[in-house]
SEFIZA-3560 file (N, C-alpha, C; in Angstrom, 3 decimals):
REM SEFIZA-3560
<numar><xx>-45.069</xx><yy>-9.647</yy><zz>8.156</zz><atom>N</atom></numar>
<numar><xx>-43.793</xx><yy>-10.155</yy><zz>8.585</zz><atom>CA</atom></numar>
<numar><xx>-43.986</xx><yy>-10.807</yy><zz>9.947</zz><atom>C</atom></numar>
<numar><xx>-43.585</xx><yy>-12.065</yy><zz>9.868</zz><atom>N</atom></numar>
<numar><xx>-43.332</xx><yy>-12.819</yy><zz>11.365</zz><atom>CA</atom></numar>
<numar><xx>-42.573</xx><yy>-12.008</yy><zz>12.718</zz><atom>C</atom></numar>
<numar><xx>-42.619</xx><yy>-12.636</yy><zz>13.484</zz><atom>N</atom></numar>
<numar><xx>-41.636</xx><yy>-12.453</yy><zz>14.103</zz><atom>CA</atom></numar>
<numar><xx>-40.255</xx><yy>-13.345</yy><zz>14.304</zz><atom>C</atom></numar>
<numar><xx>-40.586</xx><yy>-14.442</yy><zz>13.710</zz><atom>N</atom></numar>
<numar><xx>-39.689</xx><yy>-15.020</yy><zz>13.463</zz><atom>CA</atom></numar>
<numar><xx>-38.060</xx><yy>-14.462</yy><zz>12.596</zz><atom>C</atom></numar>
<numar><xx>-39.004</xx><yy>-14.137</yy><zz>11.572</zz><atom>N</atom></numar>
<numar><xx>-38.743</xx><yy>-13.715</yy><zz>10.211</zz><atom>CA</atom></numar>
<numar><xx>-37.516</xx><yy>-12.288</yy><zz>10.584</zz><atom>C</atom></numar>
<numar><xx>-38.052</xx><yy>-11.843</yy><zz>11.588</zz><atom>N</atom></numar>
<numar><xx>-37.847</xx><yy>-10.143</yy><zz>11.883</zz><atom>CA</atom></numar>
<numar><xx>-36.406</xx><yy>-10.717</yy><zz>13.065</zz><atom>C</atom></numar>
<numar><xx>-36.363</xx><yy>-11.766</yy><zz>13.284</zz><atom>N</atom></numar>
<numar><xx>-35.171</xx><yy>-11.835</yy><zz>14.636</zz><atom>CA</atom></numar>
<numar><xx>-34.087</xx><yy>-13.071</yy><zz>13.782</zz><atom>C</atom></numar>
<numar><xx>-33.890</xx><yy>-13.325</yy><zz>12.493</zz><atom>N</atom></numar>
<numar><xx>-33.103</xx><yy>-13.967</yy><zz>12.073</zz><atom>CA</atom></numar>
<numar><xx>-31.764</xx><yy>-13.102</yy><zz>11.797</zz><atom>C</atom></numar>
<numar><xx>-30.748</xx><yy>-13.847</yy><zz>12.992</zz><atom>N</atom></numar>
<numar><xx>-29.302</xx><yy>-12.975</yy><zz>12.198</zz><atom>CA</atom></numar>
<numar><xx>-29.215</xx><yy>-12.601</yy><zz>11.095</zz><atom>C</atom></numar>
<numar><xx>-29.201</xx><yy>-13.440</yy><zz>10.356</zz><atom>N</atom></numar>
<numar><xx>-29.114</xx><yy>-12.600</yy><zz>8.785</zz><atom>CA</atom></numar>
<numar><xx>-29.704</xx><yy>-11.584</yy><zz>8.195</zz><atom>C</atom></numar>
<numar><xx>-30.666</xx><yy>-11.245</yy><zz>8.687</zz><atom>N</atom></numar>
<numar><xx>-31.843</xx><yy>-10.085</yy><zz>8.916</zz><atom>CA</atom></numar>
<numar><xx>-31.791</xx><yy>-8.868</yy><zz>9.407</zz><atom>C</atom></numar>
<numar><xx>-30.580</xx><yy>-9.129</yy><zz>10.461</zz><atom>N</atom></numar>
<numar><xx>-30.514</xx><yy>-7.837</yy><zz>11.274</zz><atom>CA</atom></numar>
<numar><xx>-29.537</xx><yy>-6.987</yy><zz>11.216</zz><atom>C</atom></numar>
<numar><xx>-30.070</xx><yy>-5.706</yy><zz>10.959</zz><atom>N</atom></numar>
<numar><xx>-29.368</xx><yy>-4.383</yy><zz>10.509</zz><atom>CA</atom></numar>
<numar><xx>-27.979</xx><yy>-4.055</yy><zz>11.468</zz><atom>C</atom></numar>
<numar><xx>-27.998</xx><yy>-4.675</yy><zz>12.633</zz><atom>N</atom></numar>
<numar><xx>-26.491</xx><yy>-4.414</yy><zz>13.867</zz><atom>CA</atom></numar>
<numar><xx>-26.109</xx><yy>-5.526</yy><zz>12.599</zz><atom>C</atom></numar>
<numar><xx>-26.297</xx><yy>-6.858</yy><zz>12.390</zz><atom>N</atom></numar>
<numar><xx>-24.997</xx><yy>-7.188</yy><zz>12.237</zz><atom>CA</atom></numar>
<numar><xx>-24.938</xx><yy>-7.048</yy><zz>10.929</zz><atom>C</atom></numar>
<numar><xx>-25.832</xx><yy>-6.605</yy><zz>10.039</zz><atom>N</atom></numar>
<numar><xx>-25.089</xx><yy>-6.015</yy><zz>8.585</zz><atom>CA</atom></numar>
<numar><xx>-23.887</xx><yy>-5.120</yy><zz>8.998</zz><atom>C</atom></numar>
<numar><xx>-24.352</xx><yy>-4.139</yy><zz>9.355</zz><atom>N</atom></numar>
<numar><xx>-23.155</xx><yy>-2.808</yy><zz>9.886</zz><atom>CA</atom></numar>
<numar><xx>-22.217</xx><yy>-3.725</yy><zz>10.182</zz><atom>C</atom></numar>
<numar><xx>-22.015</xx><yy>-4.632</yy><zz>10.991</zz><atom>N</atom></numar>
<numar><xx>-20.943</xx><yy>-4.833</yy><zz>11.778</zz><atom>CA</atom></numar>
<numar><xx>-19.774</xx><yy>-5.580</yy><zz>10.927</zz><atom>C</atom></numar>
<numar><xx>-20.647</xx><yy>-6.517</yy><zz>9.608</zz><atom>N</atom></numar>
<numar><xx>-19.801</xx><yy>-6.955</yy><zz>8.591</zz><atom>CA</atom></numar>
<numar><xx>-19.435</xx><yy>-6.021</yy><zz>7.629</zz><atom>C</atom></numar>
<numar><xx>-20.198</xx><yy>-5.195</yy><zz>7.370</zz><atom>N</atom></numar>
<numar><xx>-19.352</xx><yy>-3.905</yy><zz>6.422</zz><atom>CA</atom></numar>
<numar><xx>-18.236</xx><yy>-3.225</yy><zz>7.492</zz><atom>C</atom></numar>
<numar><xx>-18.257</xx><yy>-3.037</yy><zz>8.533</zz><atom>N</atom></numar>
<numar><xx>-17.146</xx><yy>-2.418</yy><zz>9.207</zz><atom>CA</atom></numar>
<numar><xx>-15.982</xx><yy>-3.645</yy><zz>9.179</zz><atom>C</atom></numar>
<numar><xx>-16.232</xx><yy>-4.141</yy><zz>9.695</zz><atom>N</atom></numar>
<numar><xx>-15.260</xx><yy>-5.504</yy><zz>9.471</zz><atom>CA</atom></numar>
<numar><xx>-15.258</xx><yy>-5.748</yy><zz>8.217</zz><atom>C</atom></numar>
<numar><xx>-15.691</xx><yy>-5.848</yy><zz>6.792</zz><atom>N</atom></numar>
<numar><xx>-15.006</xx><yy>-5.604</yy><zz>5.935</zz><atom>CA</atom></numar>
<numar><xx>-14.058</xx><yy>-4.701</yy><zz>5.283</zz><atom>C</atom></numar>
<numar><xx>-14.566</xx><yy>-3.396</yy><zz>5.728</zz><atom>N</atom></numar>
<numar><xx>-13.782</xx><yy>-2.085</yy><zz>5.368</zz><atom>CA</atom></numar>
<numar><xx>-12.730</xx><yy>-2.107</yy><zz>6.497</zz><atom>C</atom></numar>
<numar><xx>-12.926</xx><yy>-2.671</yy><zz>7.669</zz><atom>N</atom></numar>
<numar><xx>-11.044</xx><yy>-2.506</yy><zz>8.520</zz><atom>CA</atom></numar>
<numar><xx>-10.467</xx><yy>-3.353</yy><zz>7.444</zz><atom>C</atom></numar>
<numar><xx>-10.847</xx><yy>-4.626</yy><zz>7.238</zz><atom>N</atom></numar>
<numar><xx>-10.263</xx><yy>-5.494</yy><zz>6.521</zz><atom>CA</atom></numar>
<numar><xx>-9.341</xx><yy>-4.894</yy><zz>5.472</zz><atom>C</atom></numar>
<numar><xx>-9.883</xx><yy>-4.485</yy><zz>4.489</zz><atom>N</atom></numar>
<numar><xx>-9.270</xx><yy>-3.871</yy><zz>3.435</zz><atom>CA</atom></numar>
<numar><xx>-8.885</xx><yy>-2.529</yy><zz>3.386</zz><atom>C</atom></numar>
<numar><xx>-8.522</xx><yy>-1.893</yy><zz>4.576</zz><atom>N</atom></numar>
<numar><xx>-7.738</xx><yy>-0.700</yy><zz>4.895</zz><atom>CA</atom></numar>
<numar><xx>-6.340</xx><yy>-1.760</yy><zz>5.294</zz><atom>C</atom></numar>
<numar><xx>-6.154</xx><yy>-2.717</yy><zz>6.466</zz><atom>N</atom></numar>
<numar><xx>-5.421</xx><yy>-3.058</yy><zz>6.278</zz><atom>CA</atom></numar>
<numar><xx>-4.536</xx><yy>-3.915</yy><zz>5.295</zz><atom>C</atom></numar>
<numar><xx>-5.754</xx><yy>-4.547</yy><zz>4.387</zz><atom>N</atom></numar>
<numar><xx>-4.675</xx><yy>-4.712</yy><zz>3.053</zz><atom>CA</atom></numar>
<numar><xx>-3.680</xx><yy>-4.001</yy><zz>2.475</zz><atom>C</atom></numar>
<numar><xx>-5.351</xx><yy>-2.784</yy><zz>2.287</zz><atom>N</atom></numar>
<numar><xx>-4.441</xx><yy>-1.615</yy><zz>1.532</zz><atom>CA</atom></numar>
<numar><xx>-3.007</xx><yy>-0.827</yy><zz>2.293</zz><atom>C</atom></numar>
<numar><xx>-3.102</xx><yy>-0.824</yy><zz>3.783</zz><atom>N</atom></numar>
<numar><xx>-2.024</xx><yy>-0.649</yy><zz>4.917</zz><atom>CA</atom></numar>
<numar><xx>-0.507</xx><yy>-1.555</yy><zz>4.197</zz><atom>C</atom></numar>
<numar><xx>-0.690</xx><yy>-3.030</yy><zz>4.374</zz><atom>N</atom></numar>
<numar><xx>0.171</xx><yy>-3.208</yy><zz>4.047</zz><atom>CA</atom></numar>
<numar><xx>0.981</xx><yy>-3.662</yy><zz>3.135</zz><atom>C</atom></numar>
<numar><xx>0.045</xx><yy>-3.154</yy><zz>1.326</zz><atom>N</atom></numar>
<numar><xx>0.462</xx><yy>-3.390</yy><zz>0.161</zz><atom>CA</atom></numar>
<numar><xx>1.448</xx><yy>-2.184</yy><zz>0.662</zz><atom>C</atom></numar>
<numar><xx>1.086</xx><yy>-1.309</yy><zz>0.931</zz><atom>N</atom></numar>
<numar><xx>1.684</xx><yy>0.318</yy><zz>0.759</zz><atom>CA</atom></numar>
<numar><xx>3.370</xx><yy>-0.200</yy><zz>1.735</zz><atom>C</atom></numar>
<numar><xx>3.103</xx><yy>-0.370</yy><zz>2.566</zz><atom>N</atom></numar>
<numar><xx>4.340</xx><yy>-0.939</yy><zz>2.878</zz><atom>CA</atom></numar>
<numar><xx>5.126</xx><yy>-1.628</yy><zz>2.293</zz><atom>C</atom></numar>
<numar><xx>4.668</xx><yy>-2.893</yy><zz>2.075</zz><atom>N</atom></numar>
<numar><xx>5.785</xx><yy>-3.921</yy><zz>1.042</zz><atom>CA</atom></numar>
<numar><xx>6.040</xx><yy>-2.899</yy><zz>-0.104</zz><atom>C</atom></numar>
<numar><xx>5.549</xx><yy>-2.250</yy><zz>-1.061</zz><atom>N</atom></numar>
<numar><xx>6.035</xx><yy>-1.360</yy><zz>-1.622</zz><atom>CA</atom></numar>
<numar><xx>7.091</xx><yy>-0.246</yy><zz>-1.695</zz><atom>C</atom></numar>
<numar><xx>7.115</xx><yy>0.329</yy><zz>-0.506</zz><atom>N</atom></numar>
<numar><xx>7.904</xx><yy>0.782</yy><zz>0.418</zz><atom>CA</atom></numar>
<numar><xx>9.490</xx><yy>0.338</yy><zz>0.411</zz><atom>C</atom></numar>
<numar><xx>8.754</xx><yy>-0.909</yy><zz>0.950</zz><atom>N</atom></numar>
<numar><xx>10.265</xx><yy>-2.025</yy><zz>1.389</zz><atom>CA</atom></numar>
<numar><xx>11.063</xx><yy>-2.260</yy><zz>-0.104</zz><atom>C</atom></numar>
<numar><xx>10.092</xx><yy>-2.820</yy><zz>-1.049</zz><atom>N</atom></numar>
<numar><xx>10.437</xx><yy>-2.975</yy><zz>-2.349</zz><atom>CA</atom></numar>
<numar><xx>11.349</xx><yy>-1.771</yy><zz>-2.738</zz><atom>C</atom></numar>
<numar><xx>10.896</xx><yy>-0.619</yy><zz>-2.396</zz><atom>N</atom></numar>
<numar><xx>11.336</xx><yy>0.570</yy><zz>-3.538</zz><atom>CA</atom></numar>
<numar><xx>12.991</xx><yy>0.470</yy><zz>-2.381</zz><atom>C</atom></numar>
<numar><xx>12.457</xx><yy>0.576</yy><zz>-1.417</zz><atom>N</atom></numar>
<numar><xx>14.061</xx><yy>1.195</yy><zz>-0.439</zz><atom>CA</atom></numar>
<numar><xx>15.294</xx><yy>-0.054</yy><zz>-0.778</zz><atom>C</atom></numar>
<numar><xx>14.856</xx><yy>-1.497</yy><zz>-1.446</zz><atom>N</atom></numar>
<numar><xx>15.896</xx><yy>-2.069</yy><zz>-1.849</zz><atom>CA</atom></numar>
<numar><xx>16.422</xx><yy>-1.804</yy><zz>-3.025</zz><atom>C</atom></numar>
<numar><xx>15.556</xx><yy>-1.615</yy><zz>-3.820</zz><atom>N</atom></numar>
<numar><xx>15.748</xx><yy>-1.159</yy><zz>-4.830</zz><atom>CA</atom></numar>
<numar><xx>16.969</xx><yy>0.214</yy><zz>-4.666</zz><atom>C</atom></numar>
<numar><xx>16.595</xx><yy>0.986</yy><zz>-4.015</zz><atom>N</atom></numar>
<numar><xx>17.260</xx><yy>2.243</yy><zz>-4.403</zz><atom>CA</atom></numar>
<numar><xx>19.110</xx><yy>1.957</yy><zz>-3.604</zz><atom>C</atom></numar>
<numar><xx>18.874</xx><yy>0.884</yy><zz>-2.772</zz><atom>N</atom></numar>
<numar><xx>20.021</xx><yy>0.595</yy><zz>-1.821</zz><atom>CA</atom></numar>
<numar><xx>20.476</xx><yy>-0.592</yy><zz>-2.630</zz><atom>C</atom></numar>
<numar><xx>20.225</xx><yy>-0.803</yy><zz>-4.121</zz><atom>N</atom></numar>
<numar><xx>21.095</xx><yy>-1.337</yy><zz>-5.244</zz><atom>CA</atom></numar>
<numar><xx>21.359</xx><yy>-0.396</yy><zz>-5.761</zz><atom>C</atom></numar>
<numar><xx>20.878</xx><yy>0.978</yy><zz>-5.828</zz><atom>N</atom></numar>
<numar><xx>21.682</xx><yy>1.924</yy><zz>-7.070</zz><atom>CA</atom></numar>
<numar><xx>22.074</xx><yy>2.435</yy><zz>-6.497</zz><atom>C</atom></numar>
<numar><xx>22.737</xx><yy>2.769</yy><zz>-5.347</zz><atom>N</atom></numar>
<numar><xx>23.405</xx><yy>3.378</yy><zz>-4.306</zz><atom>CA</atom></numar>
<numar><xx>25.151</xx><yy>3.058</yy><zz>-4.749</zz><atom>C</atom></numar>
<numar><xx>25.152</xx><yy>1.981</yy><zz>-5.277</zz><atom>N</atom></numar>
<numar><xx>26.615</xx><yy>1.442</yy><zz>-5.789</zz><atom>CA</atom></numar>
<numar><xx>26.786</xx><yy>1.959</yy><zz>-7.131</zz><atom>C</atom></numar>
<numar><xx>26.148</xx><yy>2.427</yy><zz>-8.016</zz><atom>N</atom></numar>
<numar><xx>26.212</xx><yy>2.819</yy><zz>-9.177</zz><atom>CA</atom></numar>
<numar><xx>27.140</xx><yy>4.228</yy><zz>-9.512</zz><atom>C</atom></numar>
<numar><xx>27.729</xx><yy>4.231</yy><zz>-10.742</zz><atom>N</atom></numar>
<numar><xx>28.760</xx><yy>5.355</yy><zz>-10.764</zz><atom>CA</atom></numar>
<numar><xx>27.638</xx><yy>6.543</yy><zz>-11.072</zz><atom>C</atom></numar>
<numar><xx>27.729</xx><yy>7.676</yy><zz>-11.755</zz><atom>N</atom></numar>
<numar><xx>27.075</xx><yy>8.472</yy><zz>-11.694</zz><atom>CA</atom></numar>
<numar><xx>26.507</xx><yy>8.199</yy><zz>-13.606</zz><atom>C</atom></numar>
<numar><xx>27.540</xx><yy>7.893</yy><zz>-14.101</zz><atom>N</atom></numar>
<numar><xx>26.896</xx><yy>8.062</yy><zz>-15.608</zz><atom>CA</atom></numar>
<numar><xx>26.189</xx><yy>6.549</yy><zz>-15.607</zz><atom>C</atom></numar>
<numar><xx>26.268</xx><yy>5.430</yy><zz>-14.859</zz><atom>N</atom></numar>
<numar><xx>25.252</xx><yy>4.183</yy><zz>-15.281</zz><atom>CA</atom></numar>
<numar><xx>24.329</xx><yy>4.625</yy><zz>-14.536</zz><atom>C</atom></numar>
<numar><xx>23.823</xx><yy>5.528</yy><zz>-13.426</zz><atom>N</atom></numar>
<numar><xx>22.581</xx><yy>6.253</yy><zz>-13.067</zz><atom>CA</atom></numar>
<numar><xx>22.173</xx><yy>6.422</yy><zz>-14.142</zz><atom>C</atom></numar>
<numar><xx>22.767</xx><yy>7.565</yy><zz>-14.875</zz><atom>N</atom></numar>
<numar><xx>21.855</xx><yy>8.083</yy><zz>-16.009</zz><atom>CA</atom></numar>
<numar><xx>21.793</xx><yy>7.340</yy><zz>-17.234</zz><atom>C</atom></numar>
<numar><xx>22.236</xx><yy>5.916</yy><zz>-16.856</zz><atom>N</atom></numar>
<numar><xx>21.801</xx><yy>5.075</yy><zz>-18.503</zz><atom>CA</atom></numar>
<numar><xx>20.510</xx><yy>4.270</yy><zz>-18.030</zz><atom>C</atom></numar>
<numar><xx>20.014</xx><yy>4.140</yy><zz>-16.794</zz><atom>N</atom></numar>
<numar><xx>19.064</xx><yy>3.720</yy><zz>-16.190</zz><atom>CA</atom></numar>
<numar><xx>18.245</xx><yy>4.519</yy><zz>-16.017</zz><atom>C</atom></numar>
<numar><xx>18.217</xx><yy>5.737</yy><zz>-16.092</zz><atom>N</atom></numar>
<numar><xx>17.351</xx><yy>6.702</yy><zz>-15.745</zz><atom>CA</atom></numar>
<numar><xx>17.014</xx><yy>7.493</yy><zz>-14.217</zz><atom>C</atom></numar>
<numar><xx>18.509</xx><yy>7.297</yy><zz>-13.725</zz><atom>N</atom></numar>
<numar><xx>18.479</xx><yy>8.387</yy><zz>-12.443</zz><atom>CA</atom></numar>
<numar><xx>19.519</xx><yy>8.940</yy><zz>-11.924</zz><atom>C</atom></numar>
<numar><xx>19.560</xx><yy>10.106</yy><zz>-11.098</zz><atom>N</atom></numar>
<numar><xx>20.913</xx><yy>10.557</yy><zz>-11.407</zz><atom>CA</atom></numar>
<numar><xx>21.181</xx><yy>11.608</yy><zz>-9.430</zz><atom>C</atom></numar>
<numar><xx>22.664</xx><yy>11.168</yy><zz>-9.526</zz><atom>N</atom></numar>
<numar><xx>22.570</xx><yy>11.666</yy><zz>-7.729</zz><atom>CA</atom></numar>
<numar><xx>22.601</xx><yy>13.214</yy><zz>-7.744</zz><atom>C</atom></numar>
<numar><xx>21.975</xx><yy>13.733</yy><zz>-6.634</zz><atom>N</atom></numar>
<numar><xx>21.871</xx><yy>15.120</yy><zz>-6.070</zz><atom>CA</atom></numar>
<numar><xx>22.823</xx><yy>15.428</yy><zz>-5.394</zz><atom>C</atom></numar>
<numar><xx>22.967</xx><yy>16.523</yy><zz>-5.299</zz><atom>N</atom></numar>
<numar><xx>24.501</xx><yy>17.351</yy><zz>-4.402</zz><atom>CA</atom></numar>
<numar><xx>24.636</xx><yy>16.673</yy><zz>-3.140</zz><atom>C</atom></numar>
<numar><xx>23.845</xx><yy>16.234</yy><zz>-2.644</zz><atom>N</atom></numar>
<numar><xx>23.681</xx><yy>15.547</yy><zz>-1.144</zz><atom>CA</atom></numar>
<numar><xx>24.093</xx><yy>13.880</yy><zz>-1.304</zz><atom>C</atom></numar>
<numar><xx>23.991</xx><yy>13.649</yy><zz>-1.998</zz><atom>N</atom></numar>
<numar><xx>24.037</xx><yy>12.459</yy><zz>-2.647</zz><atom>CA</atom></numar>
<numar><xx>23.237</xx><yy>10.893</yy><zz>-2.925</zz><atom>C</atom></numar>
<numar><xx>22.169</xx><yy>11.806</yy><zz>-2.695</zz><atom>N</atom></numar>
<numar><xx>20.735</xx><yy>10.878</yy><zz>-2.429</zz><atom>CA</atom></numar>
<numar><xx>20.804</xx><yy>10.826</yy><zz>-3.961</zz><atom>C</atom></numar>
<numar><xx>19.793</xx><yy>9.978</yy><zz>-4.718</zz><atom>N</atom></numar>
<numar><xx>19.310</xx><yy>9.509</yy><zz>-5.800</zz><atom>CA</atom></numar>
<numar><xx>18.236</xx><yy>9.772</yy><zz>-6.396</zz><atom>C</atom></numar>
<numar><xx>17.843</xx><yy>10.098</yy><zz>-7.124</zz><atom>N</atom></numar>
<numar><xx>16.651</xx><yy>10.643</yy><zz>-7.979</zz><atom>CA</atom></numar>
<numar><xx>16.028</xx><yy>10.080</yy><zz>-9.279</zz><atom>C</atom></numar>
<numar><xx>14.760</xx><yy>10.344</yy><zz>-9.771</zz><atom>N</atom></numar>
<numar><xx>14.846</xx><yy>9.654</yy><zz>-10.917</zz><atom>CA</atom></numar>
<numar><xx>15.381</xx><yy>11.053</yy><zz>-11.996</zz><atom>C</atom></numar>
<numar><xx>15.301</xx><yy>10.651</yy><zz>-13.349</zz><atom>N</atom></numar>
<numar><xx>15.362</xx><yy>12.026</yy><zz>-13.999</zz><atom>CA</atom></numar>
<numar><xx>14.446</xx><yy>13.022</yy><zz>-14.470</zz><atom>C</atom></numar>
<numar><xx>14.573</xx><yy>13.769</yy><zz>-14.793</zz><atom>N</atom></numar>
<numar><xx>13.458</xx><yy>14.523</yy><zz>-15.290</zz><atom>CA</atom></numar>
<numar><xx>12.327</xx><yy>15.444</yy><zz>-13.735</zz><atom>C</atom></numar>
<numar><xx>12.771</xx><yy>15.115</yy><zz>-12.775</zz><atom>N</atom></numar>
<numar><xx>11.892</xx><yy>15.213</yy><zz>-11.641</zz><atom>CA</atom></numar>
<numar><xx>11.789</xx><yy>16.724</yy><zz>-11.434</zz><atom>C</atom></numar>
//
């Protein structure tokens, strides 16, 4: 092996590491903020069935608690 060969960025073990770390932040924060929009998704969702009487809950499949939060069924 050169020495050439042995000092080419692409070669060198710091900056492998440094692109797998920077890939894996990368896709923690994807995964960060699928989990959110999901989140957001579900809380509109549930702040449409918030208007619902109690028996079209349960023709949809959820039904309110003594408190009066929302549930699915079967839970």
């Amino acid at each position: 092996m050169t020495n050439i060969y042995a000092l080419t960025p692409s070669q060198s073990p710091v900056l492998a590491d440094f692109a797998e770390t920077i890939a894996a932040a990368c896709n923690r924060l994807v995964a960060a903020a699928n989990d959110l929009f999901v989140k957001l998704h579900d809380r509109q969702a549930m702040k449409r069935l918030e208007r619902f009487s109690g028996h079209r809950l349960q023709d949809v499949g959820f039904q309110r608690e003594w408190d009066g939060s929302i549930q699915p069924l079967n839970r």
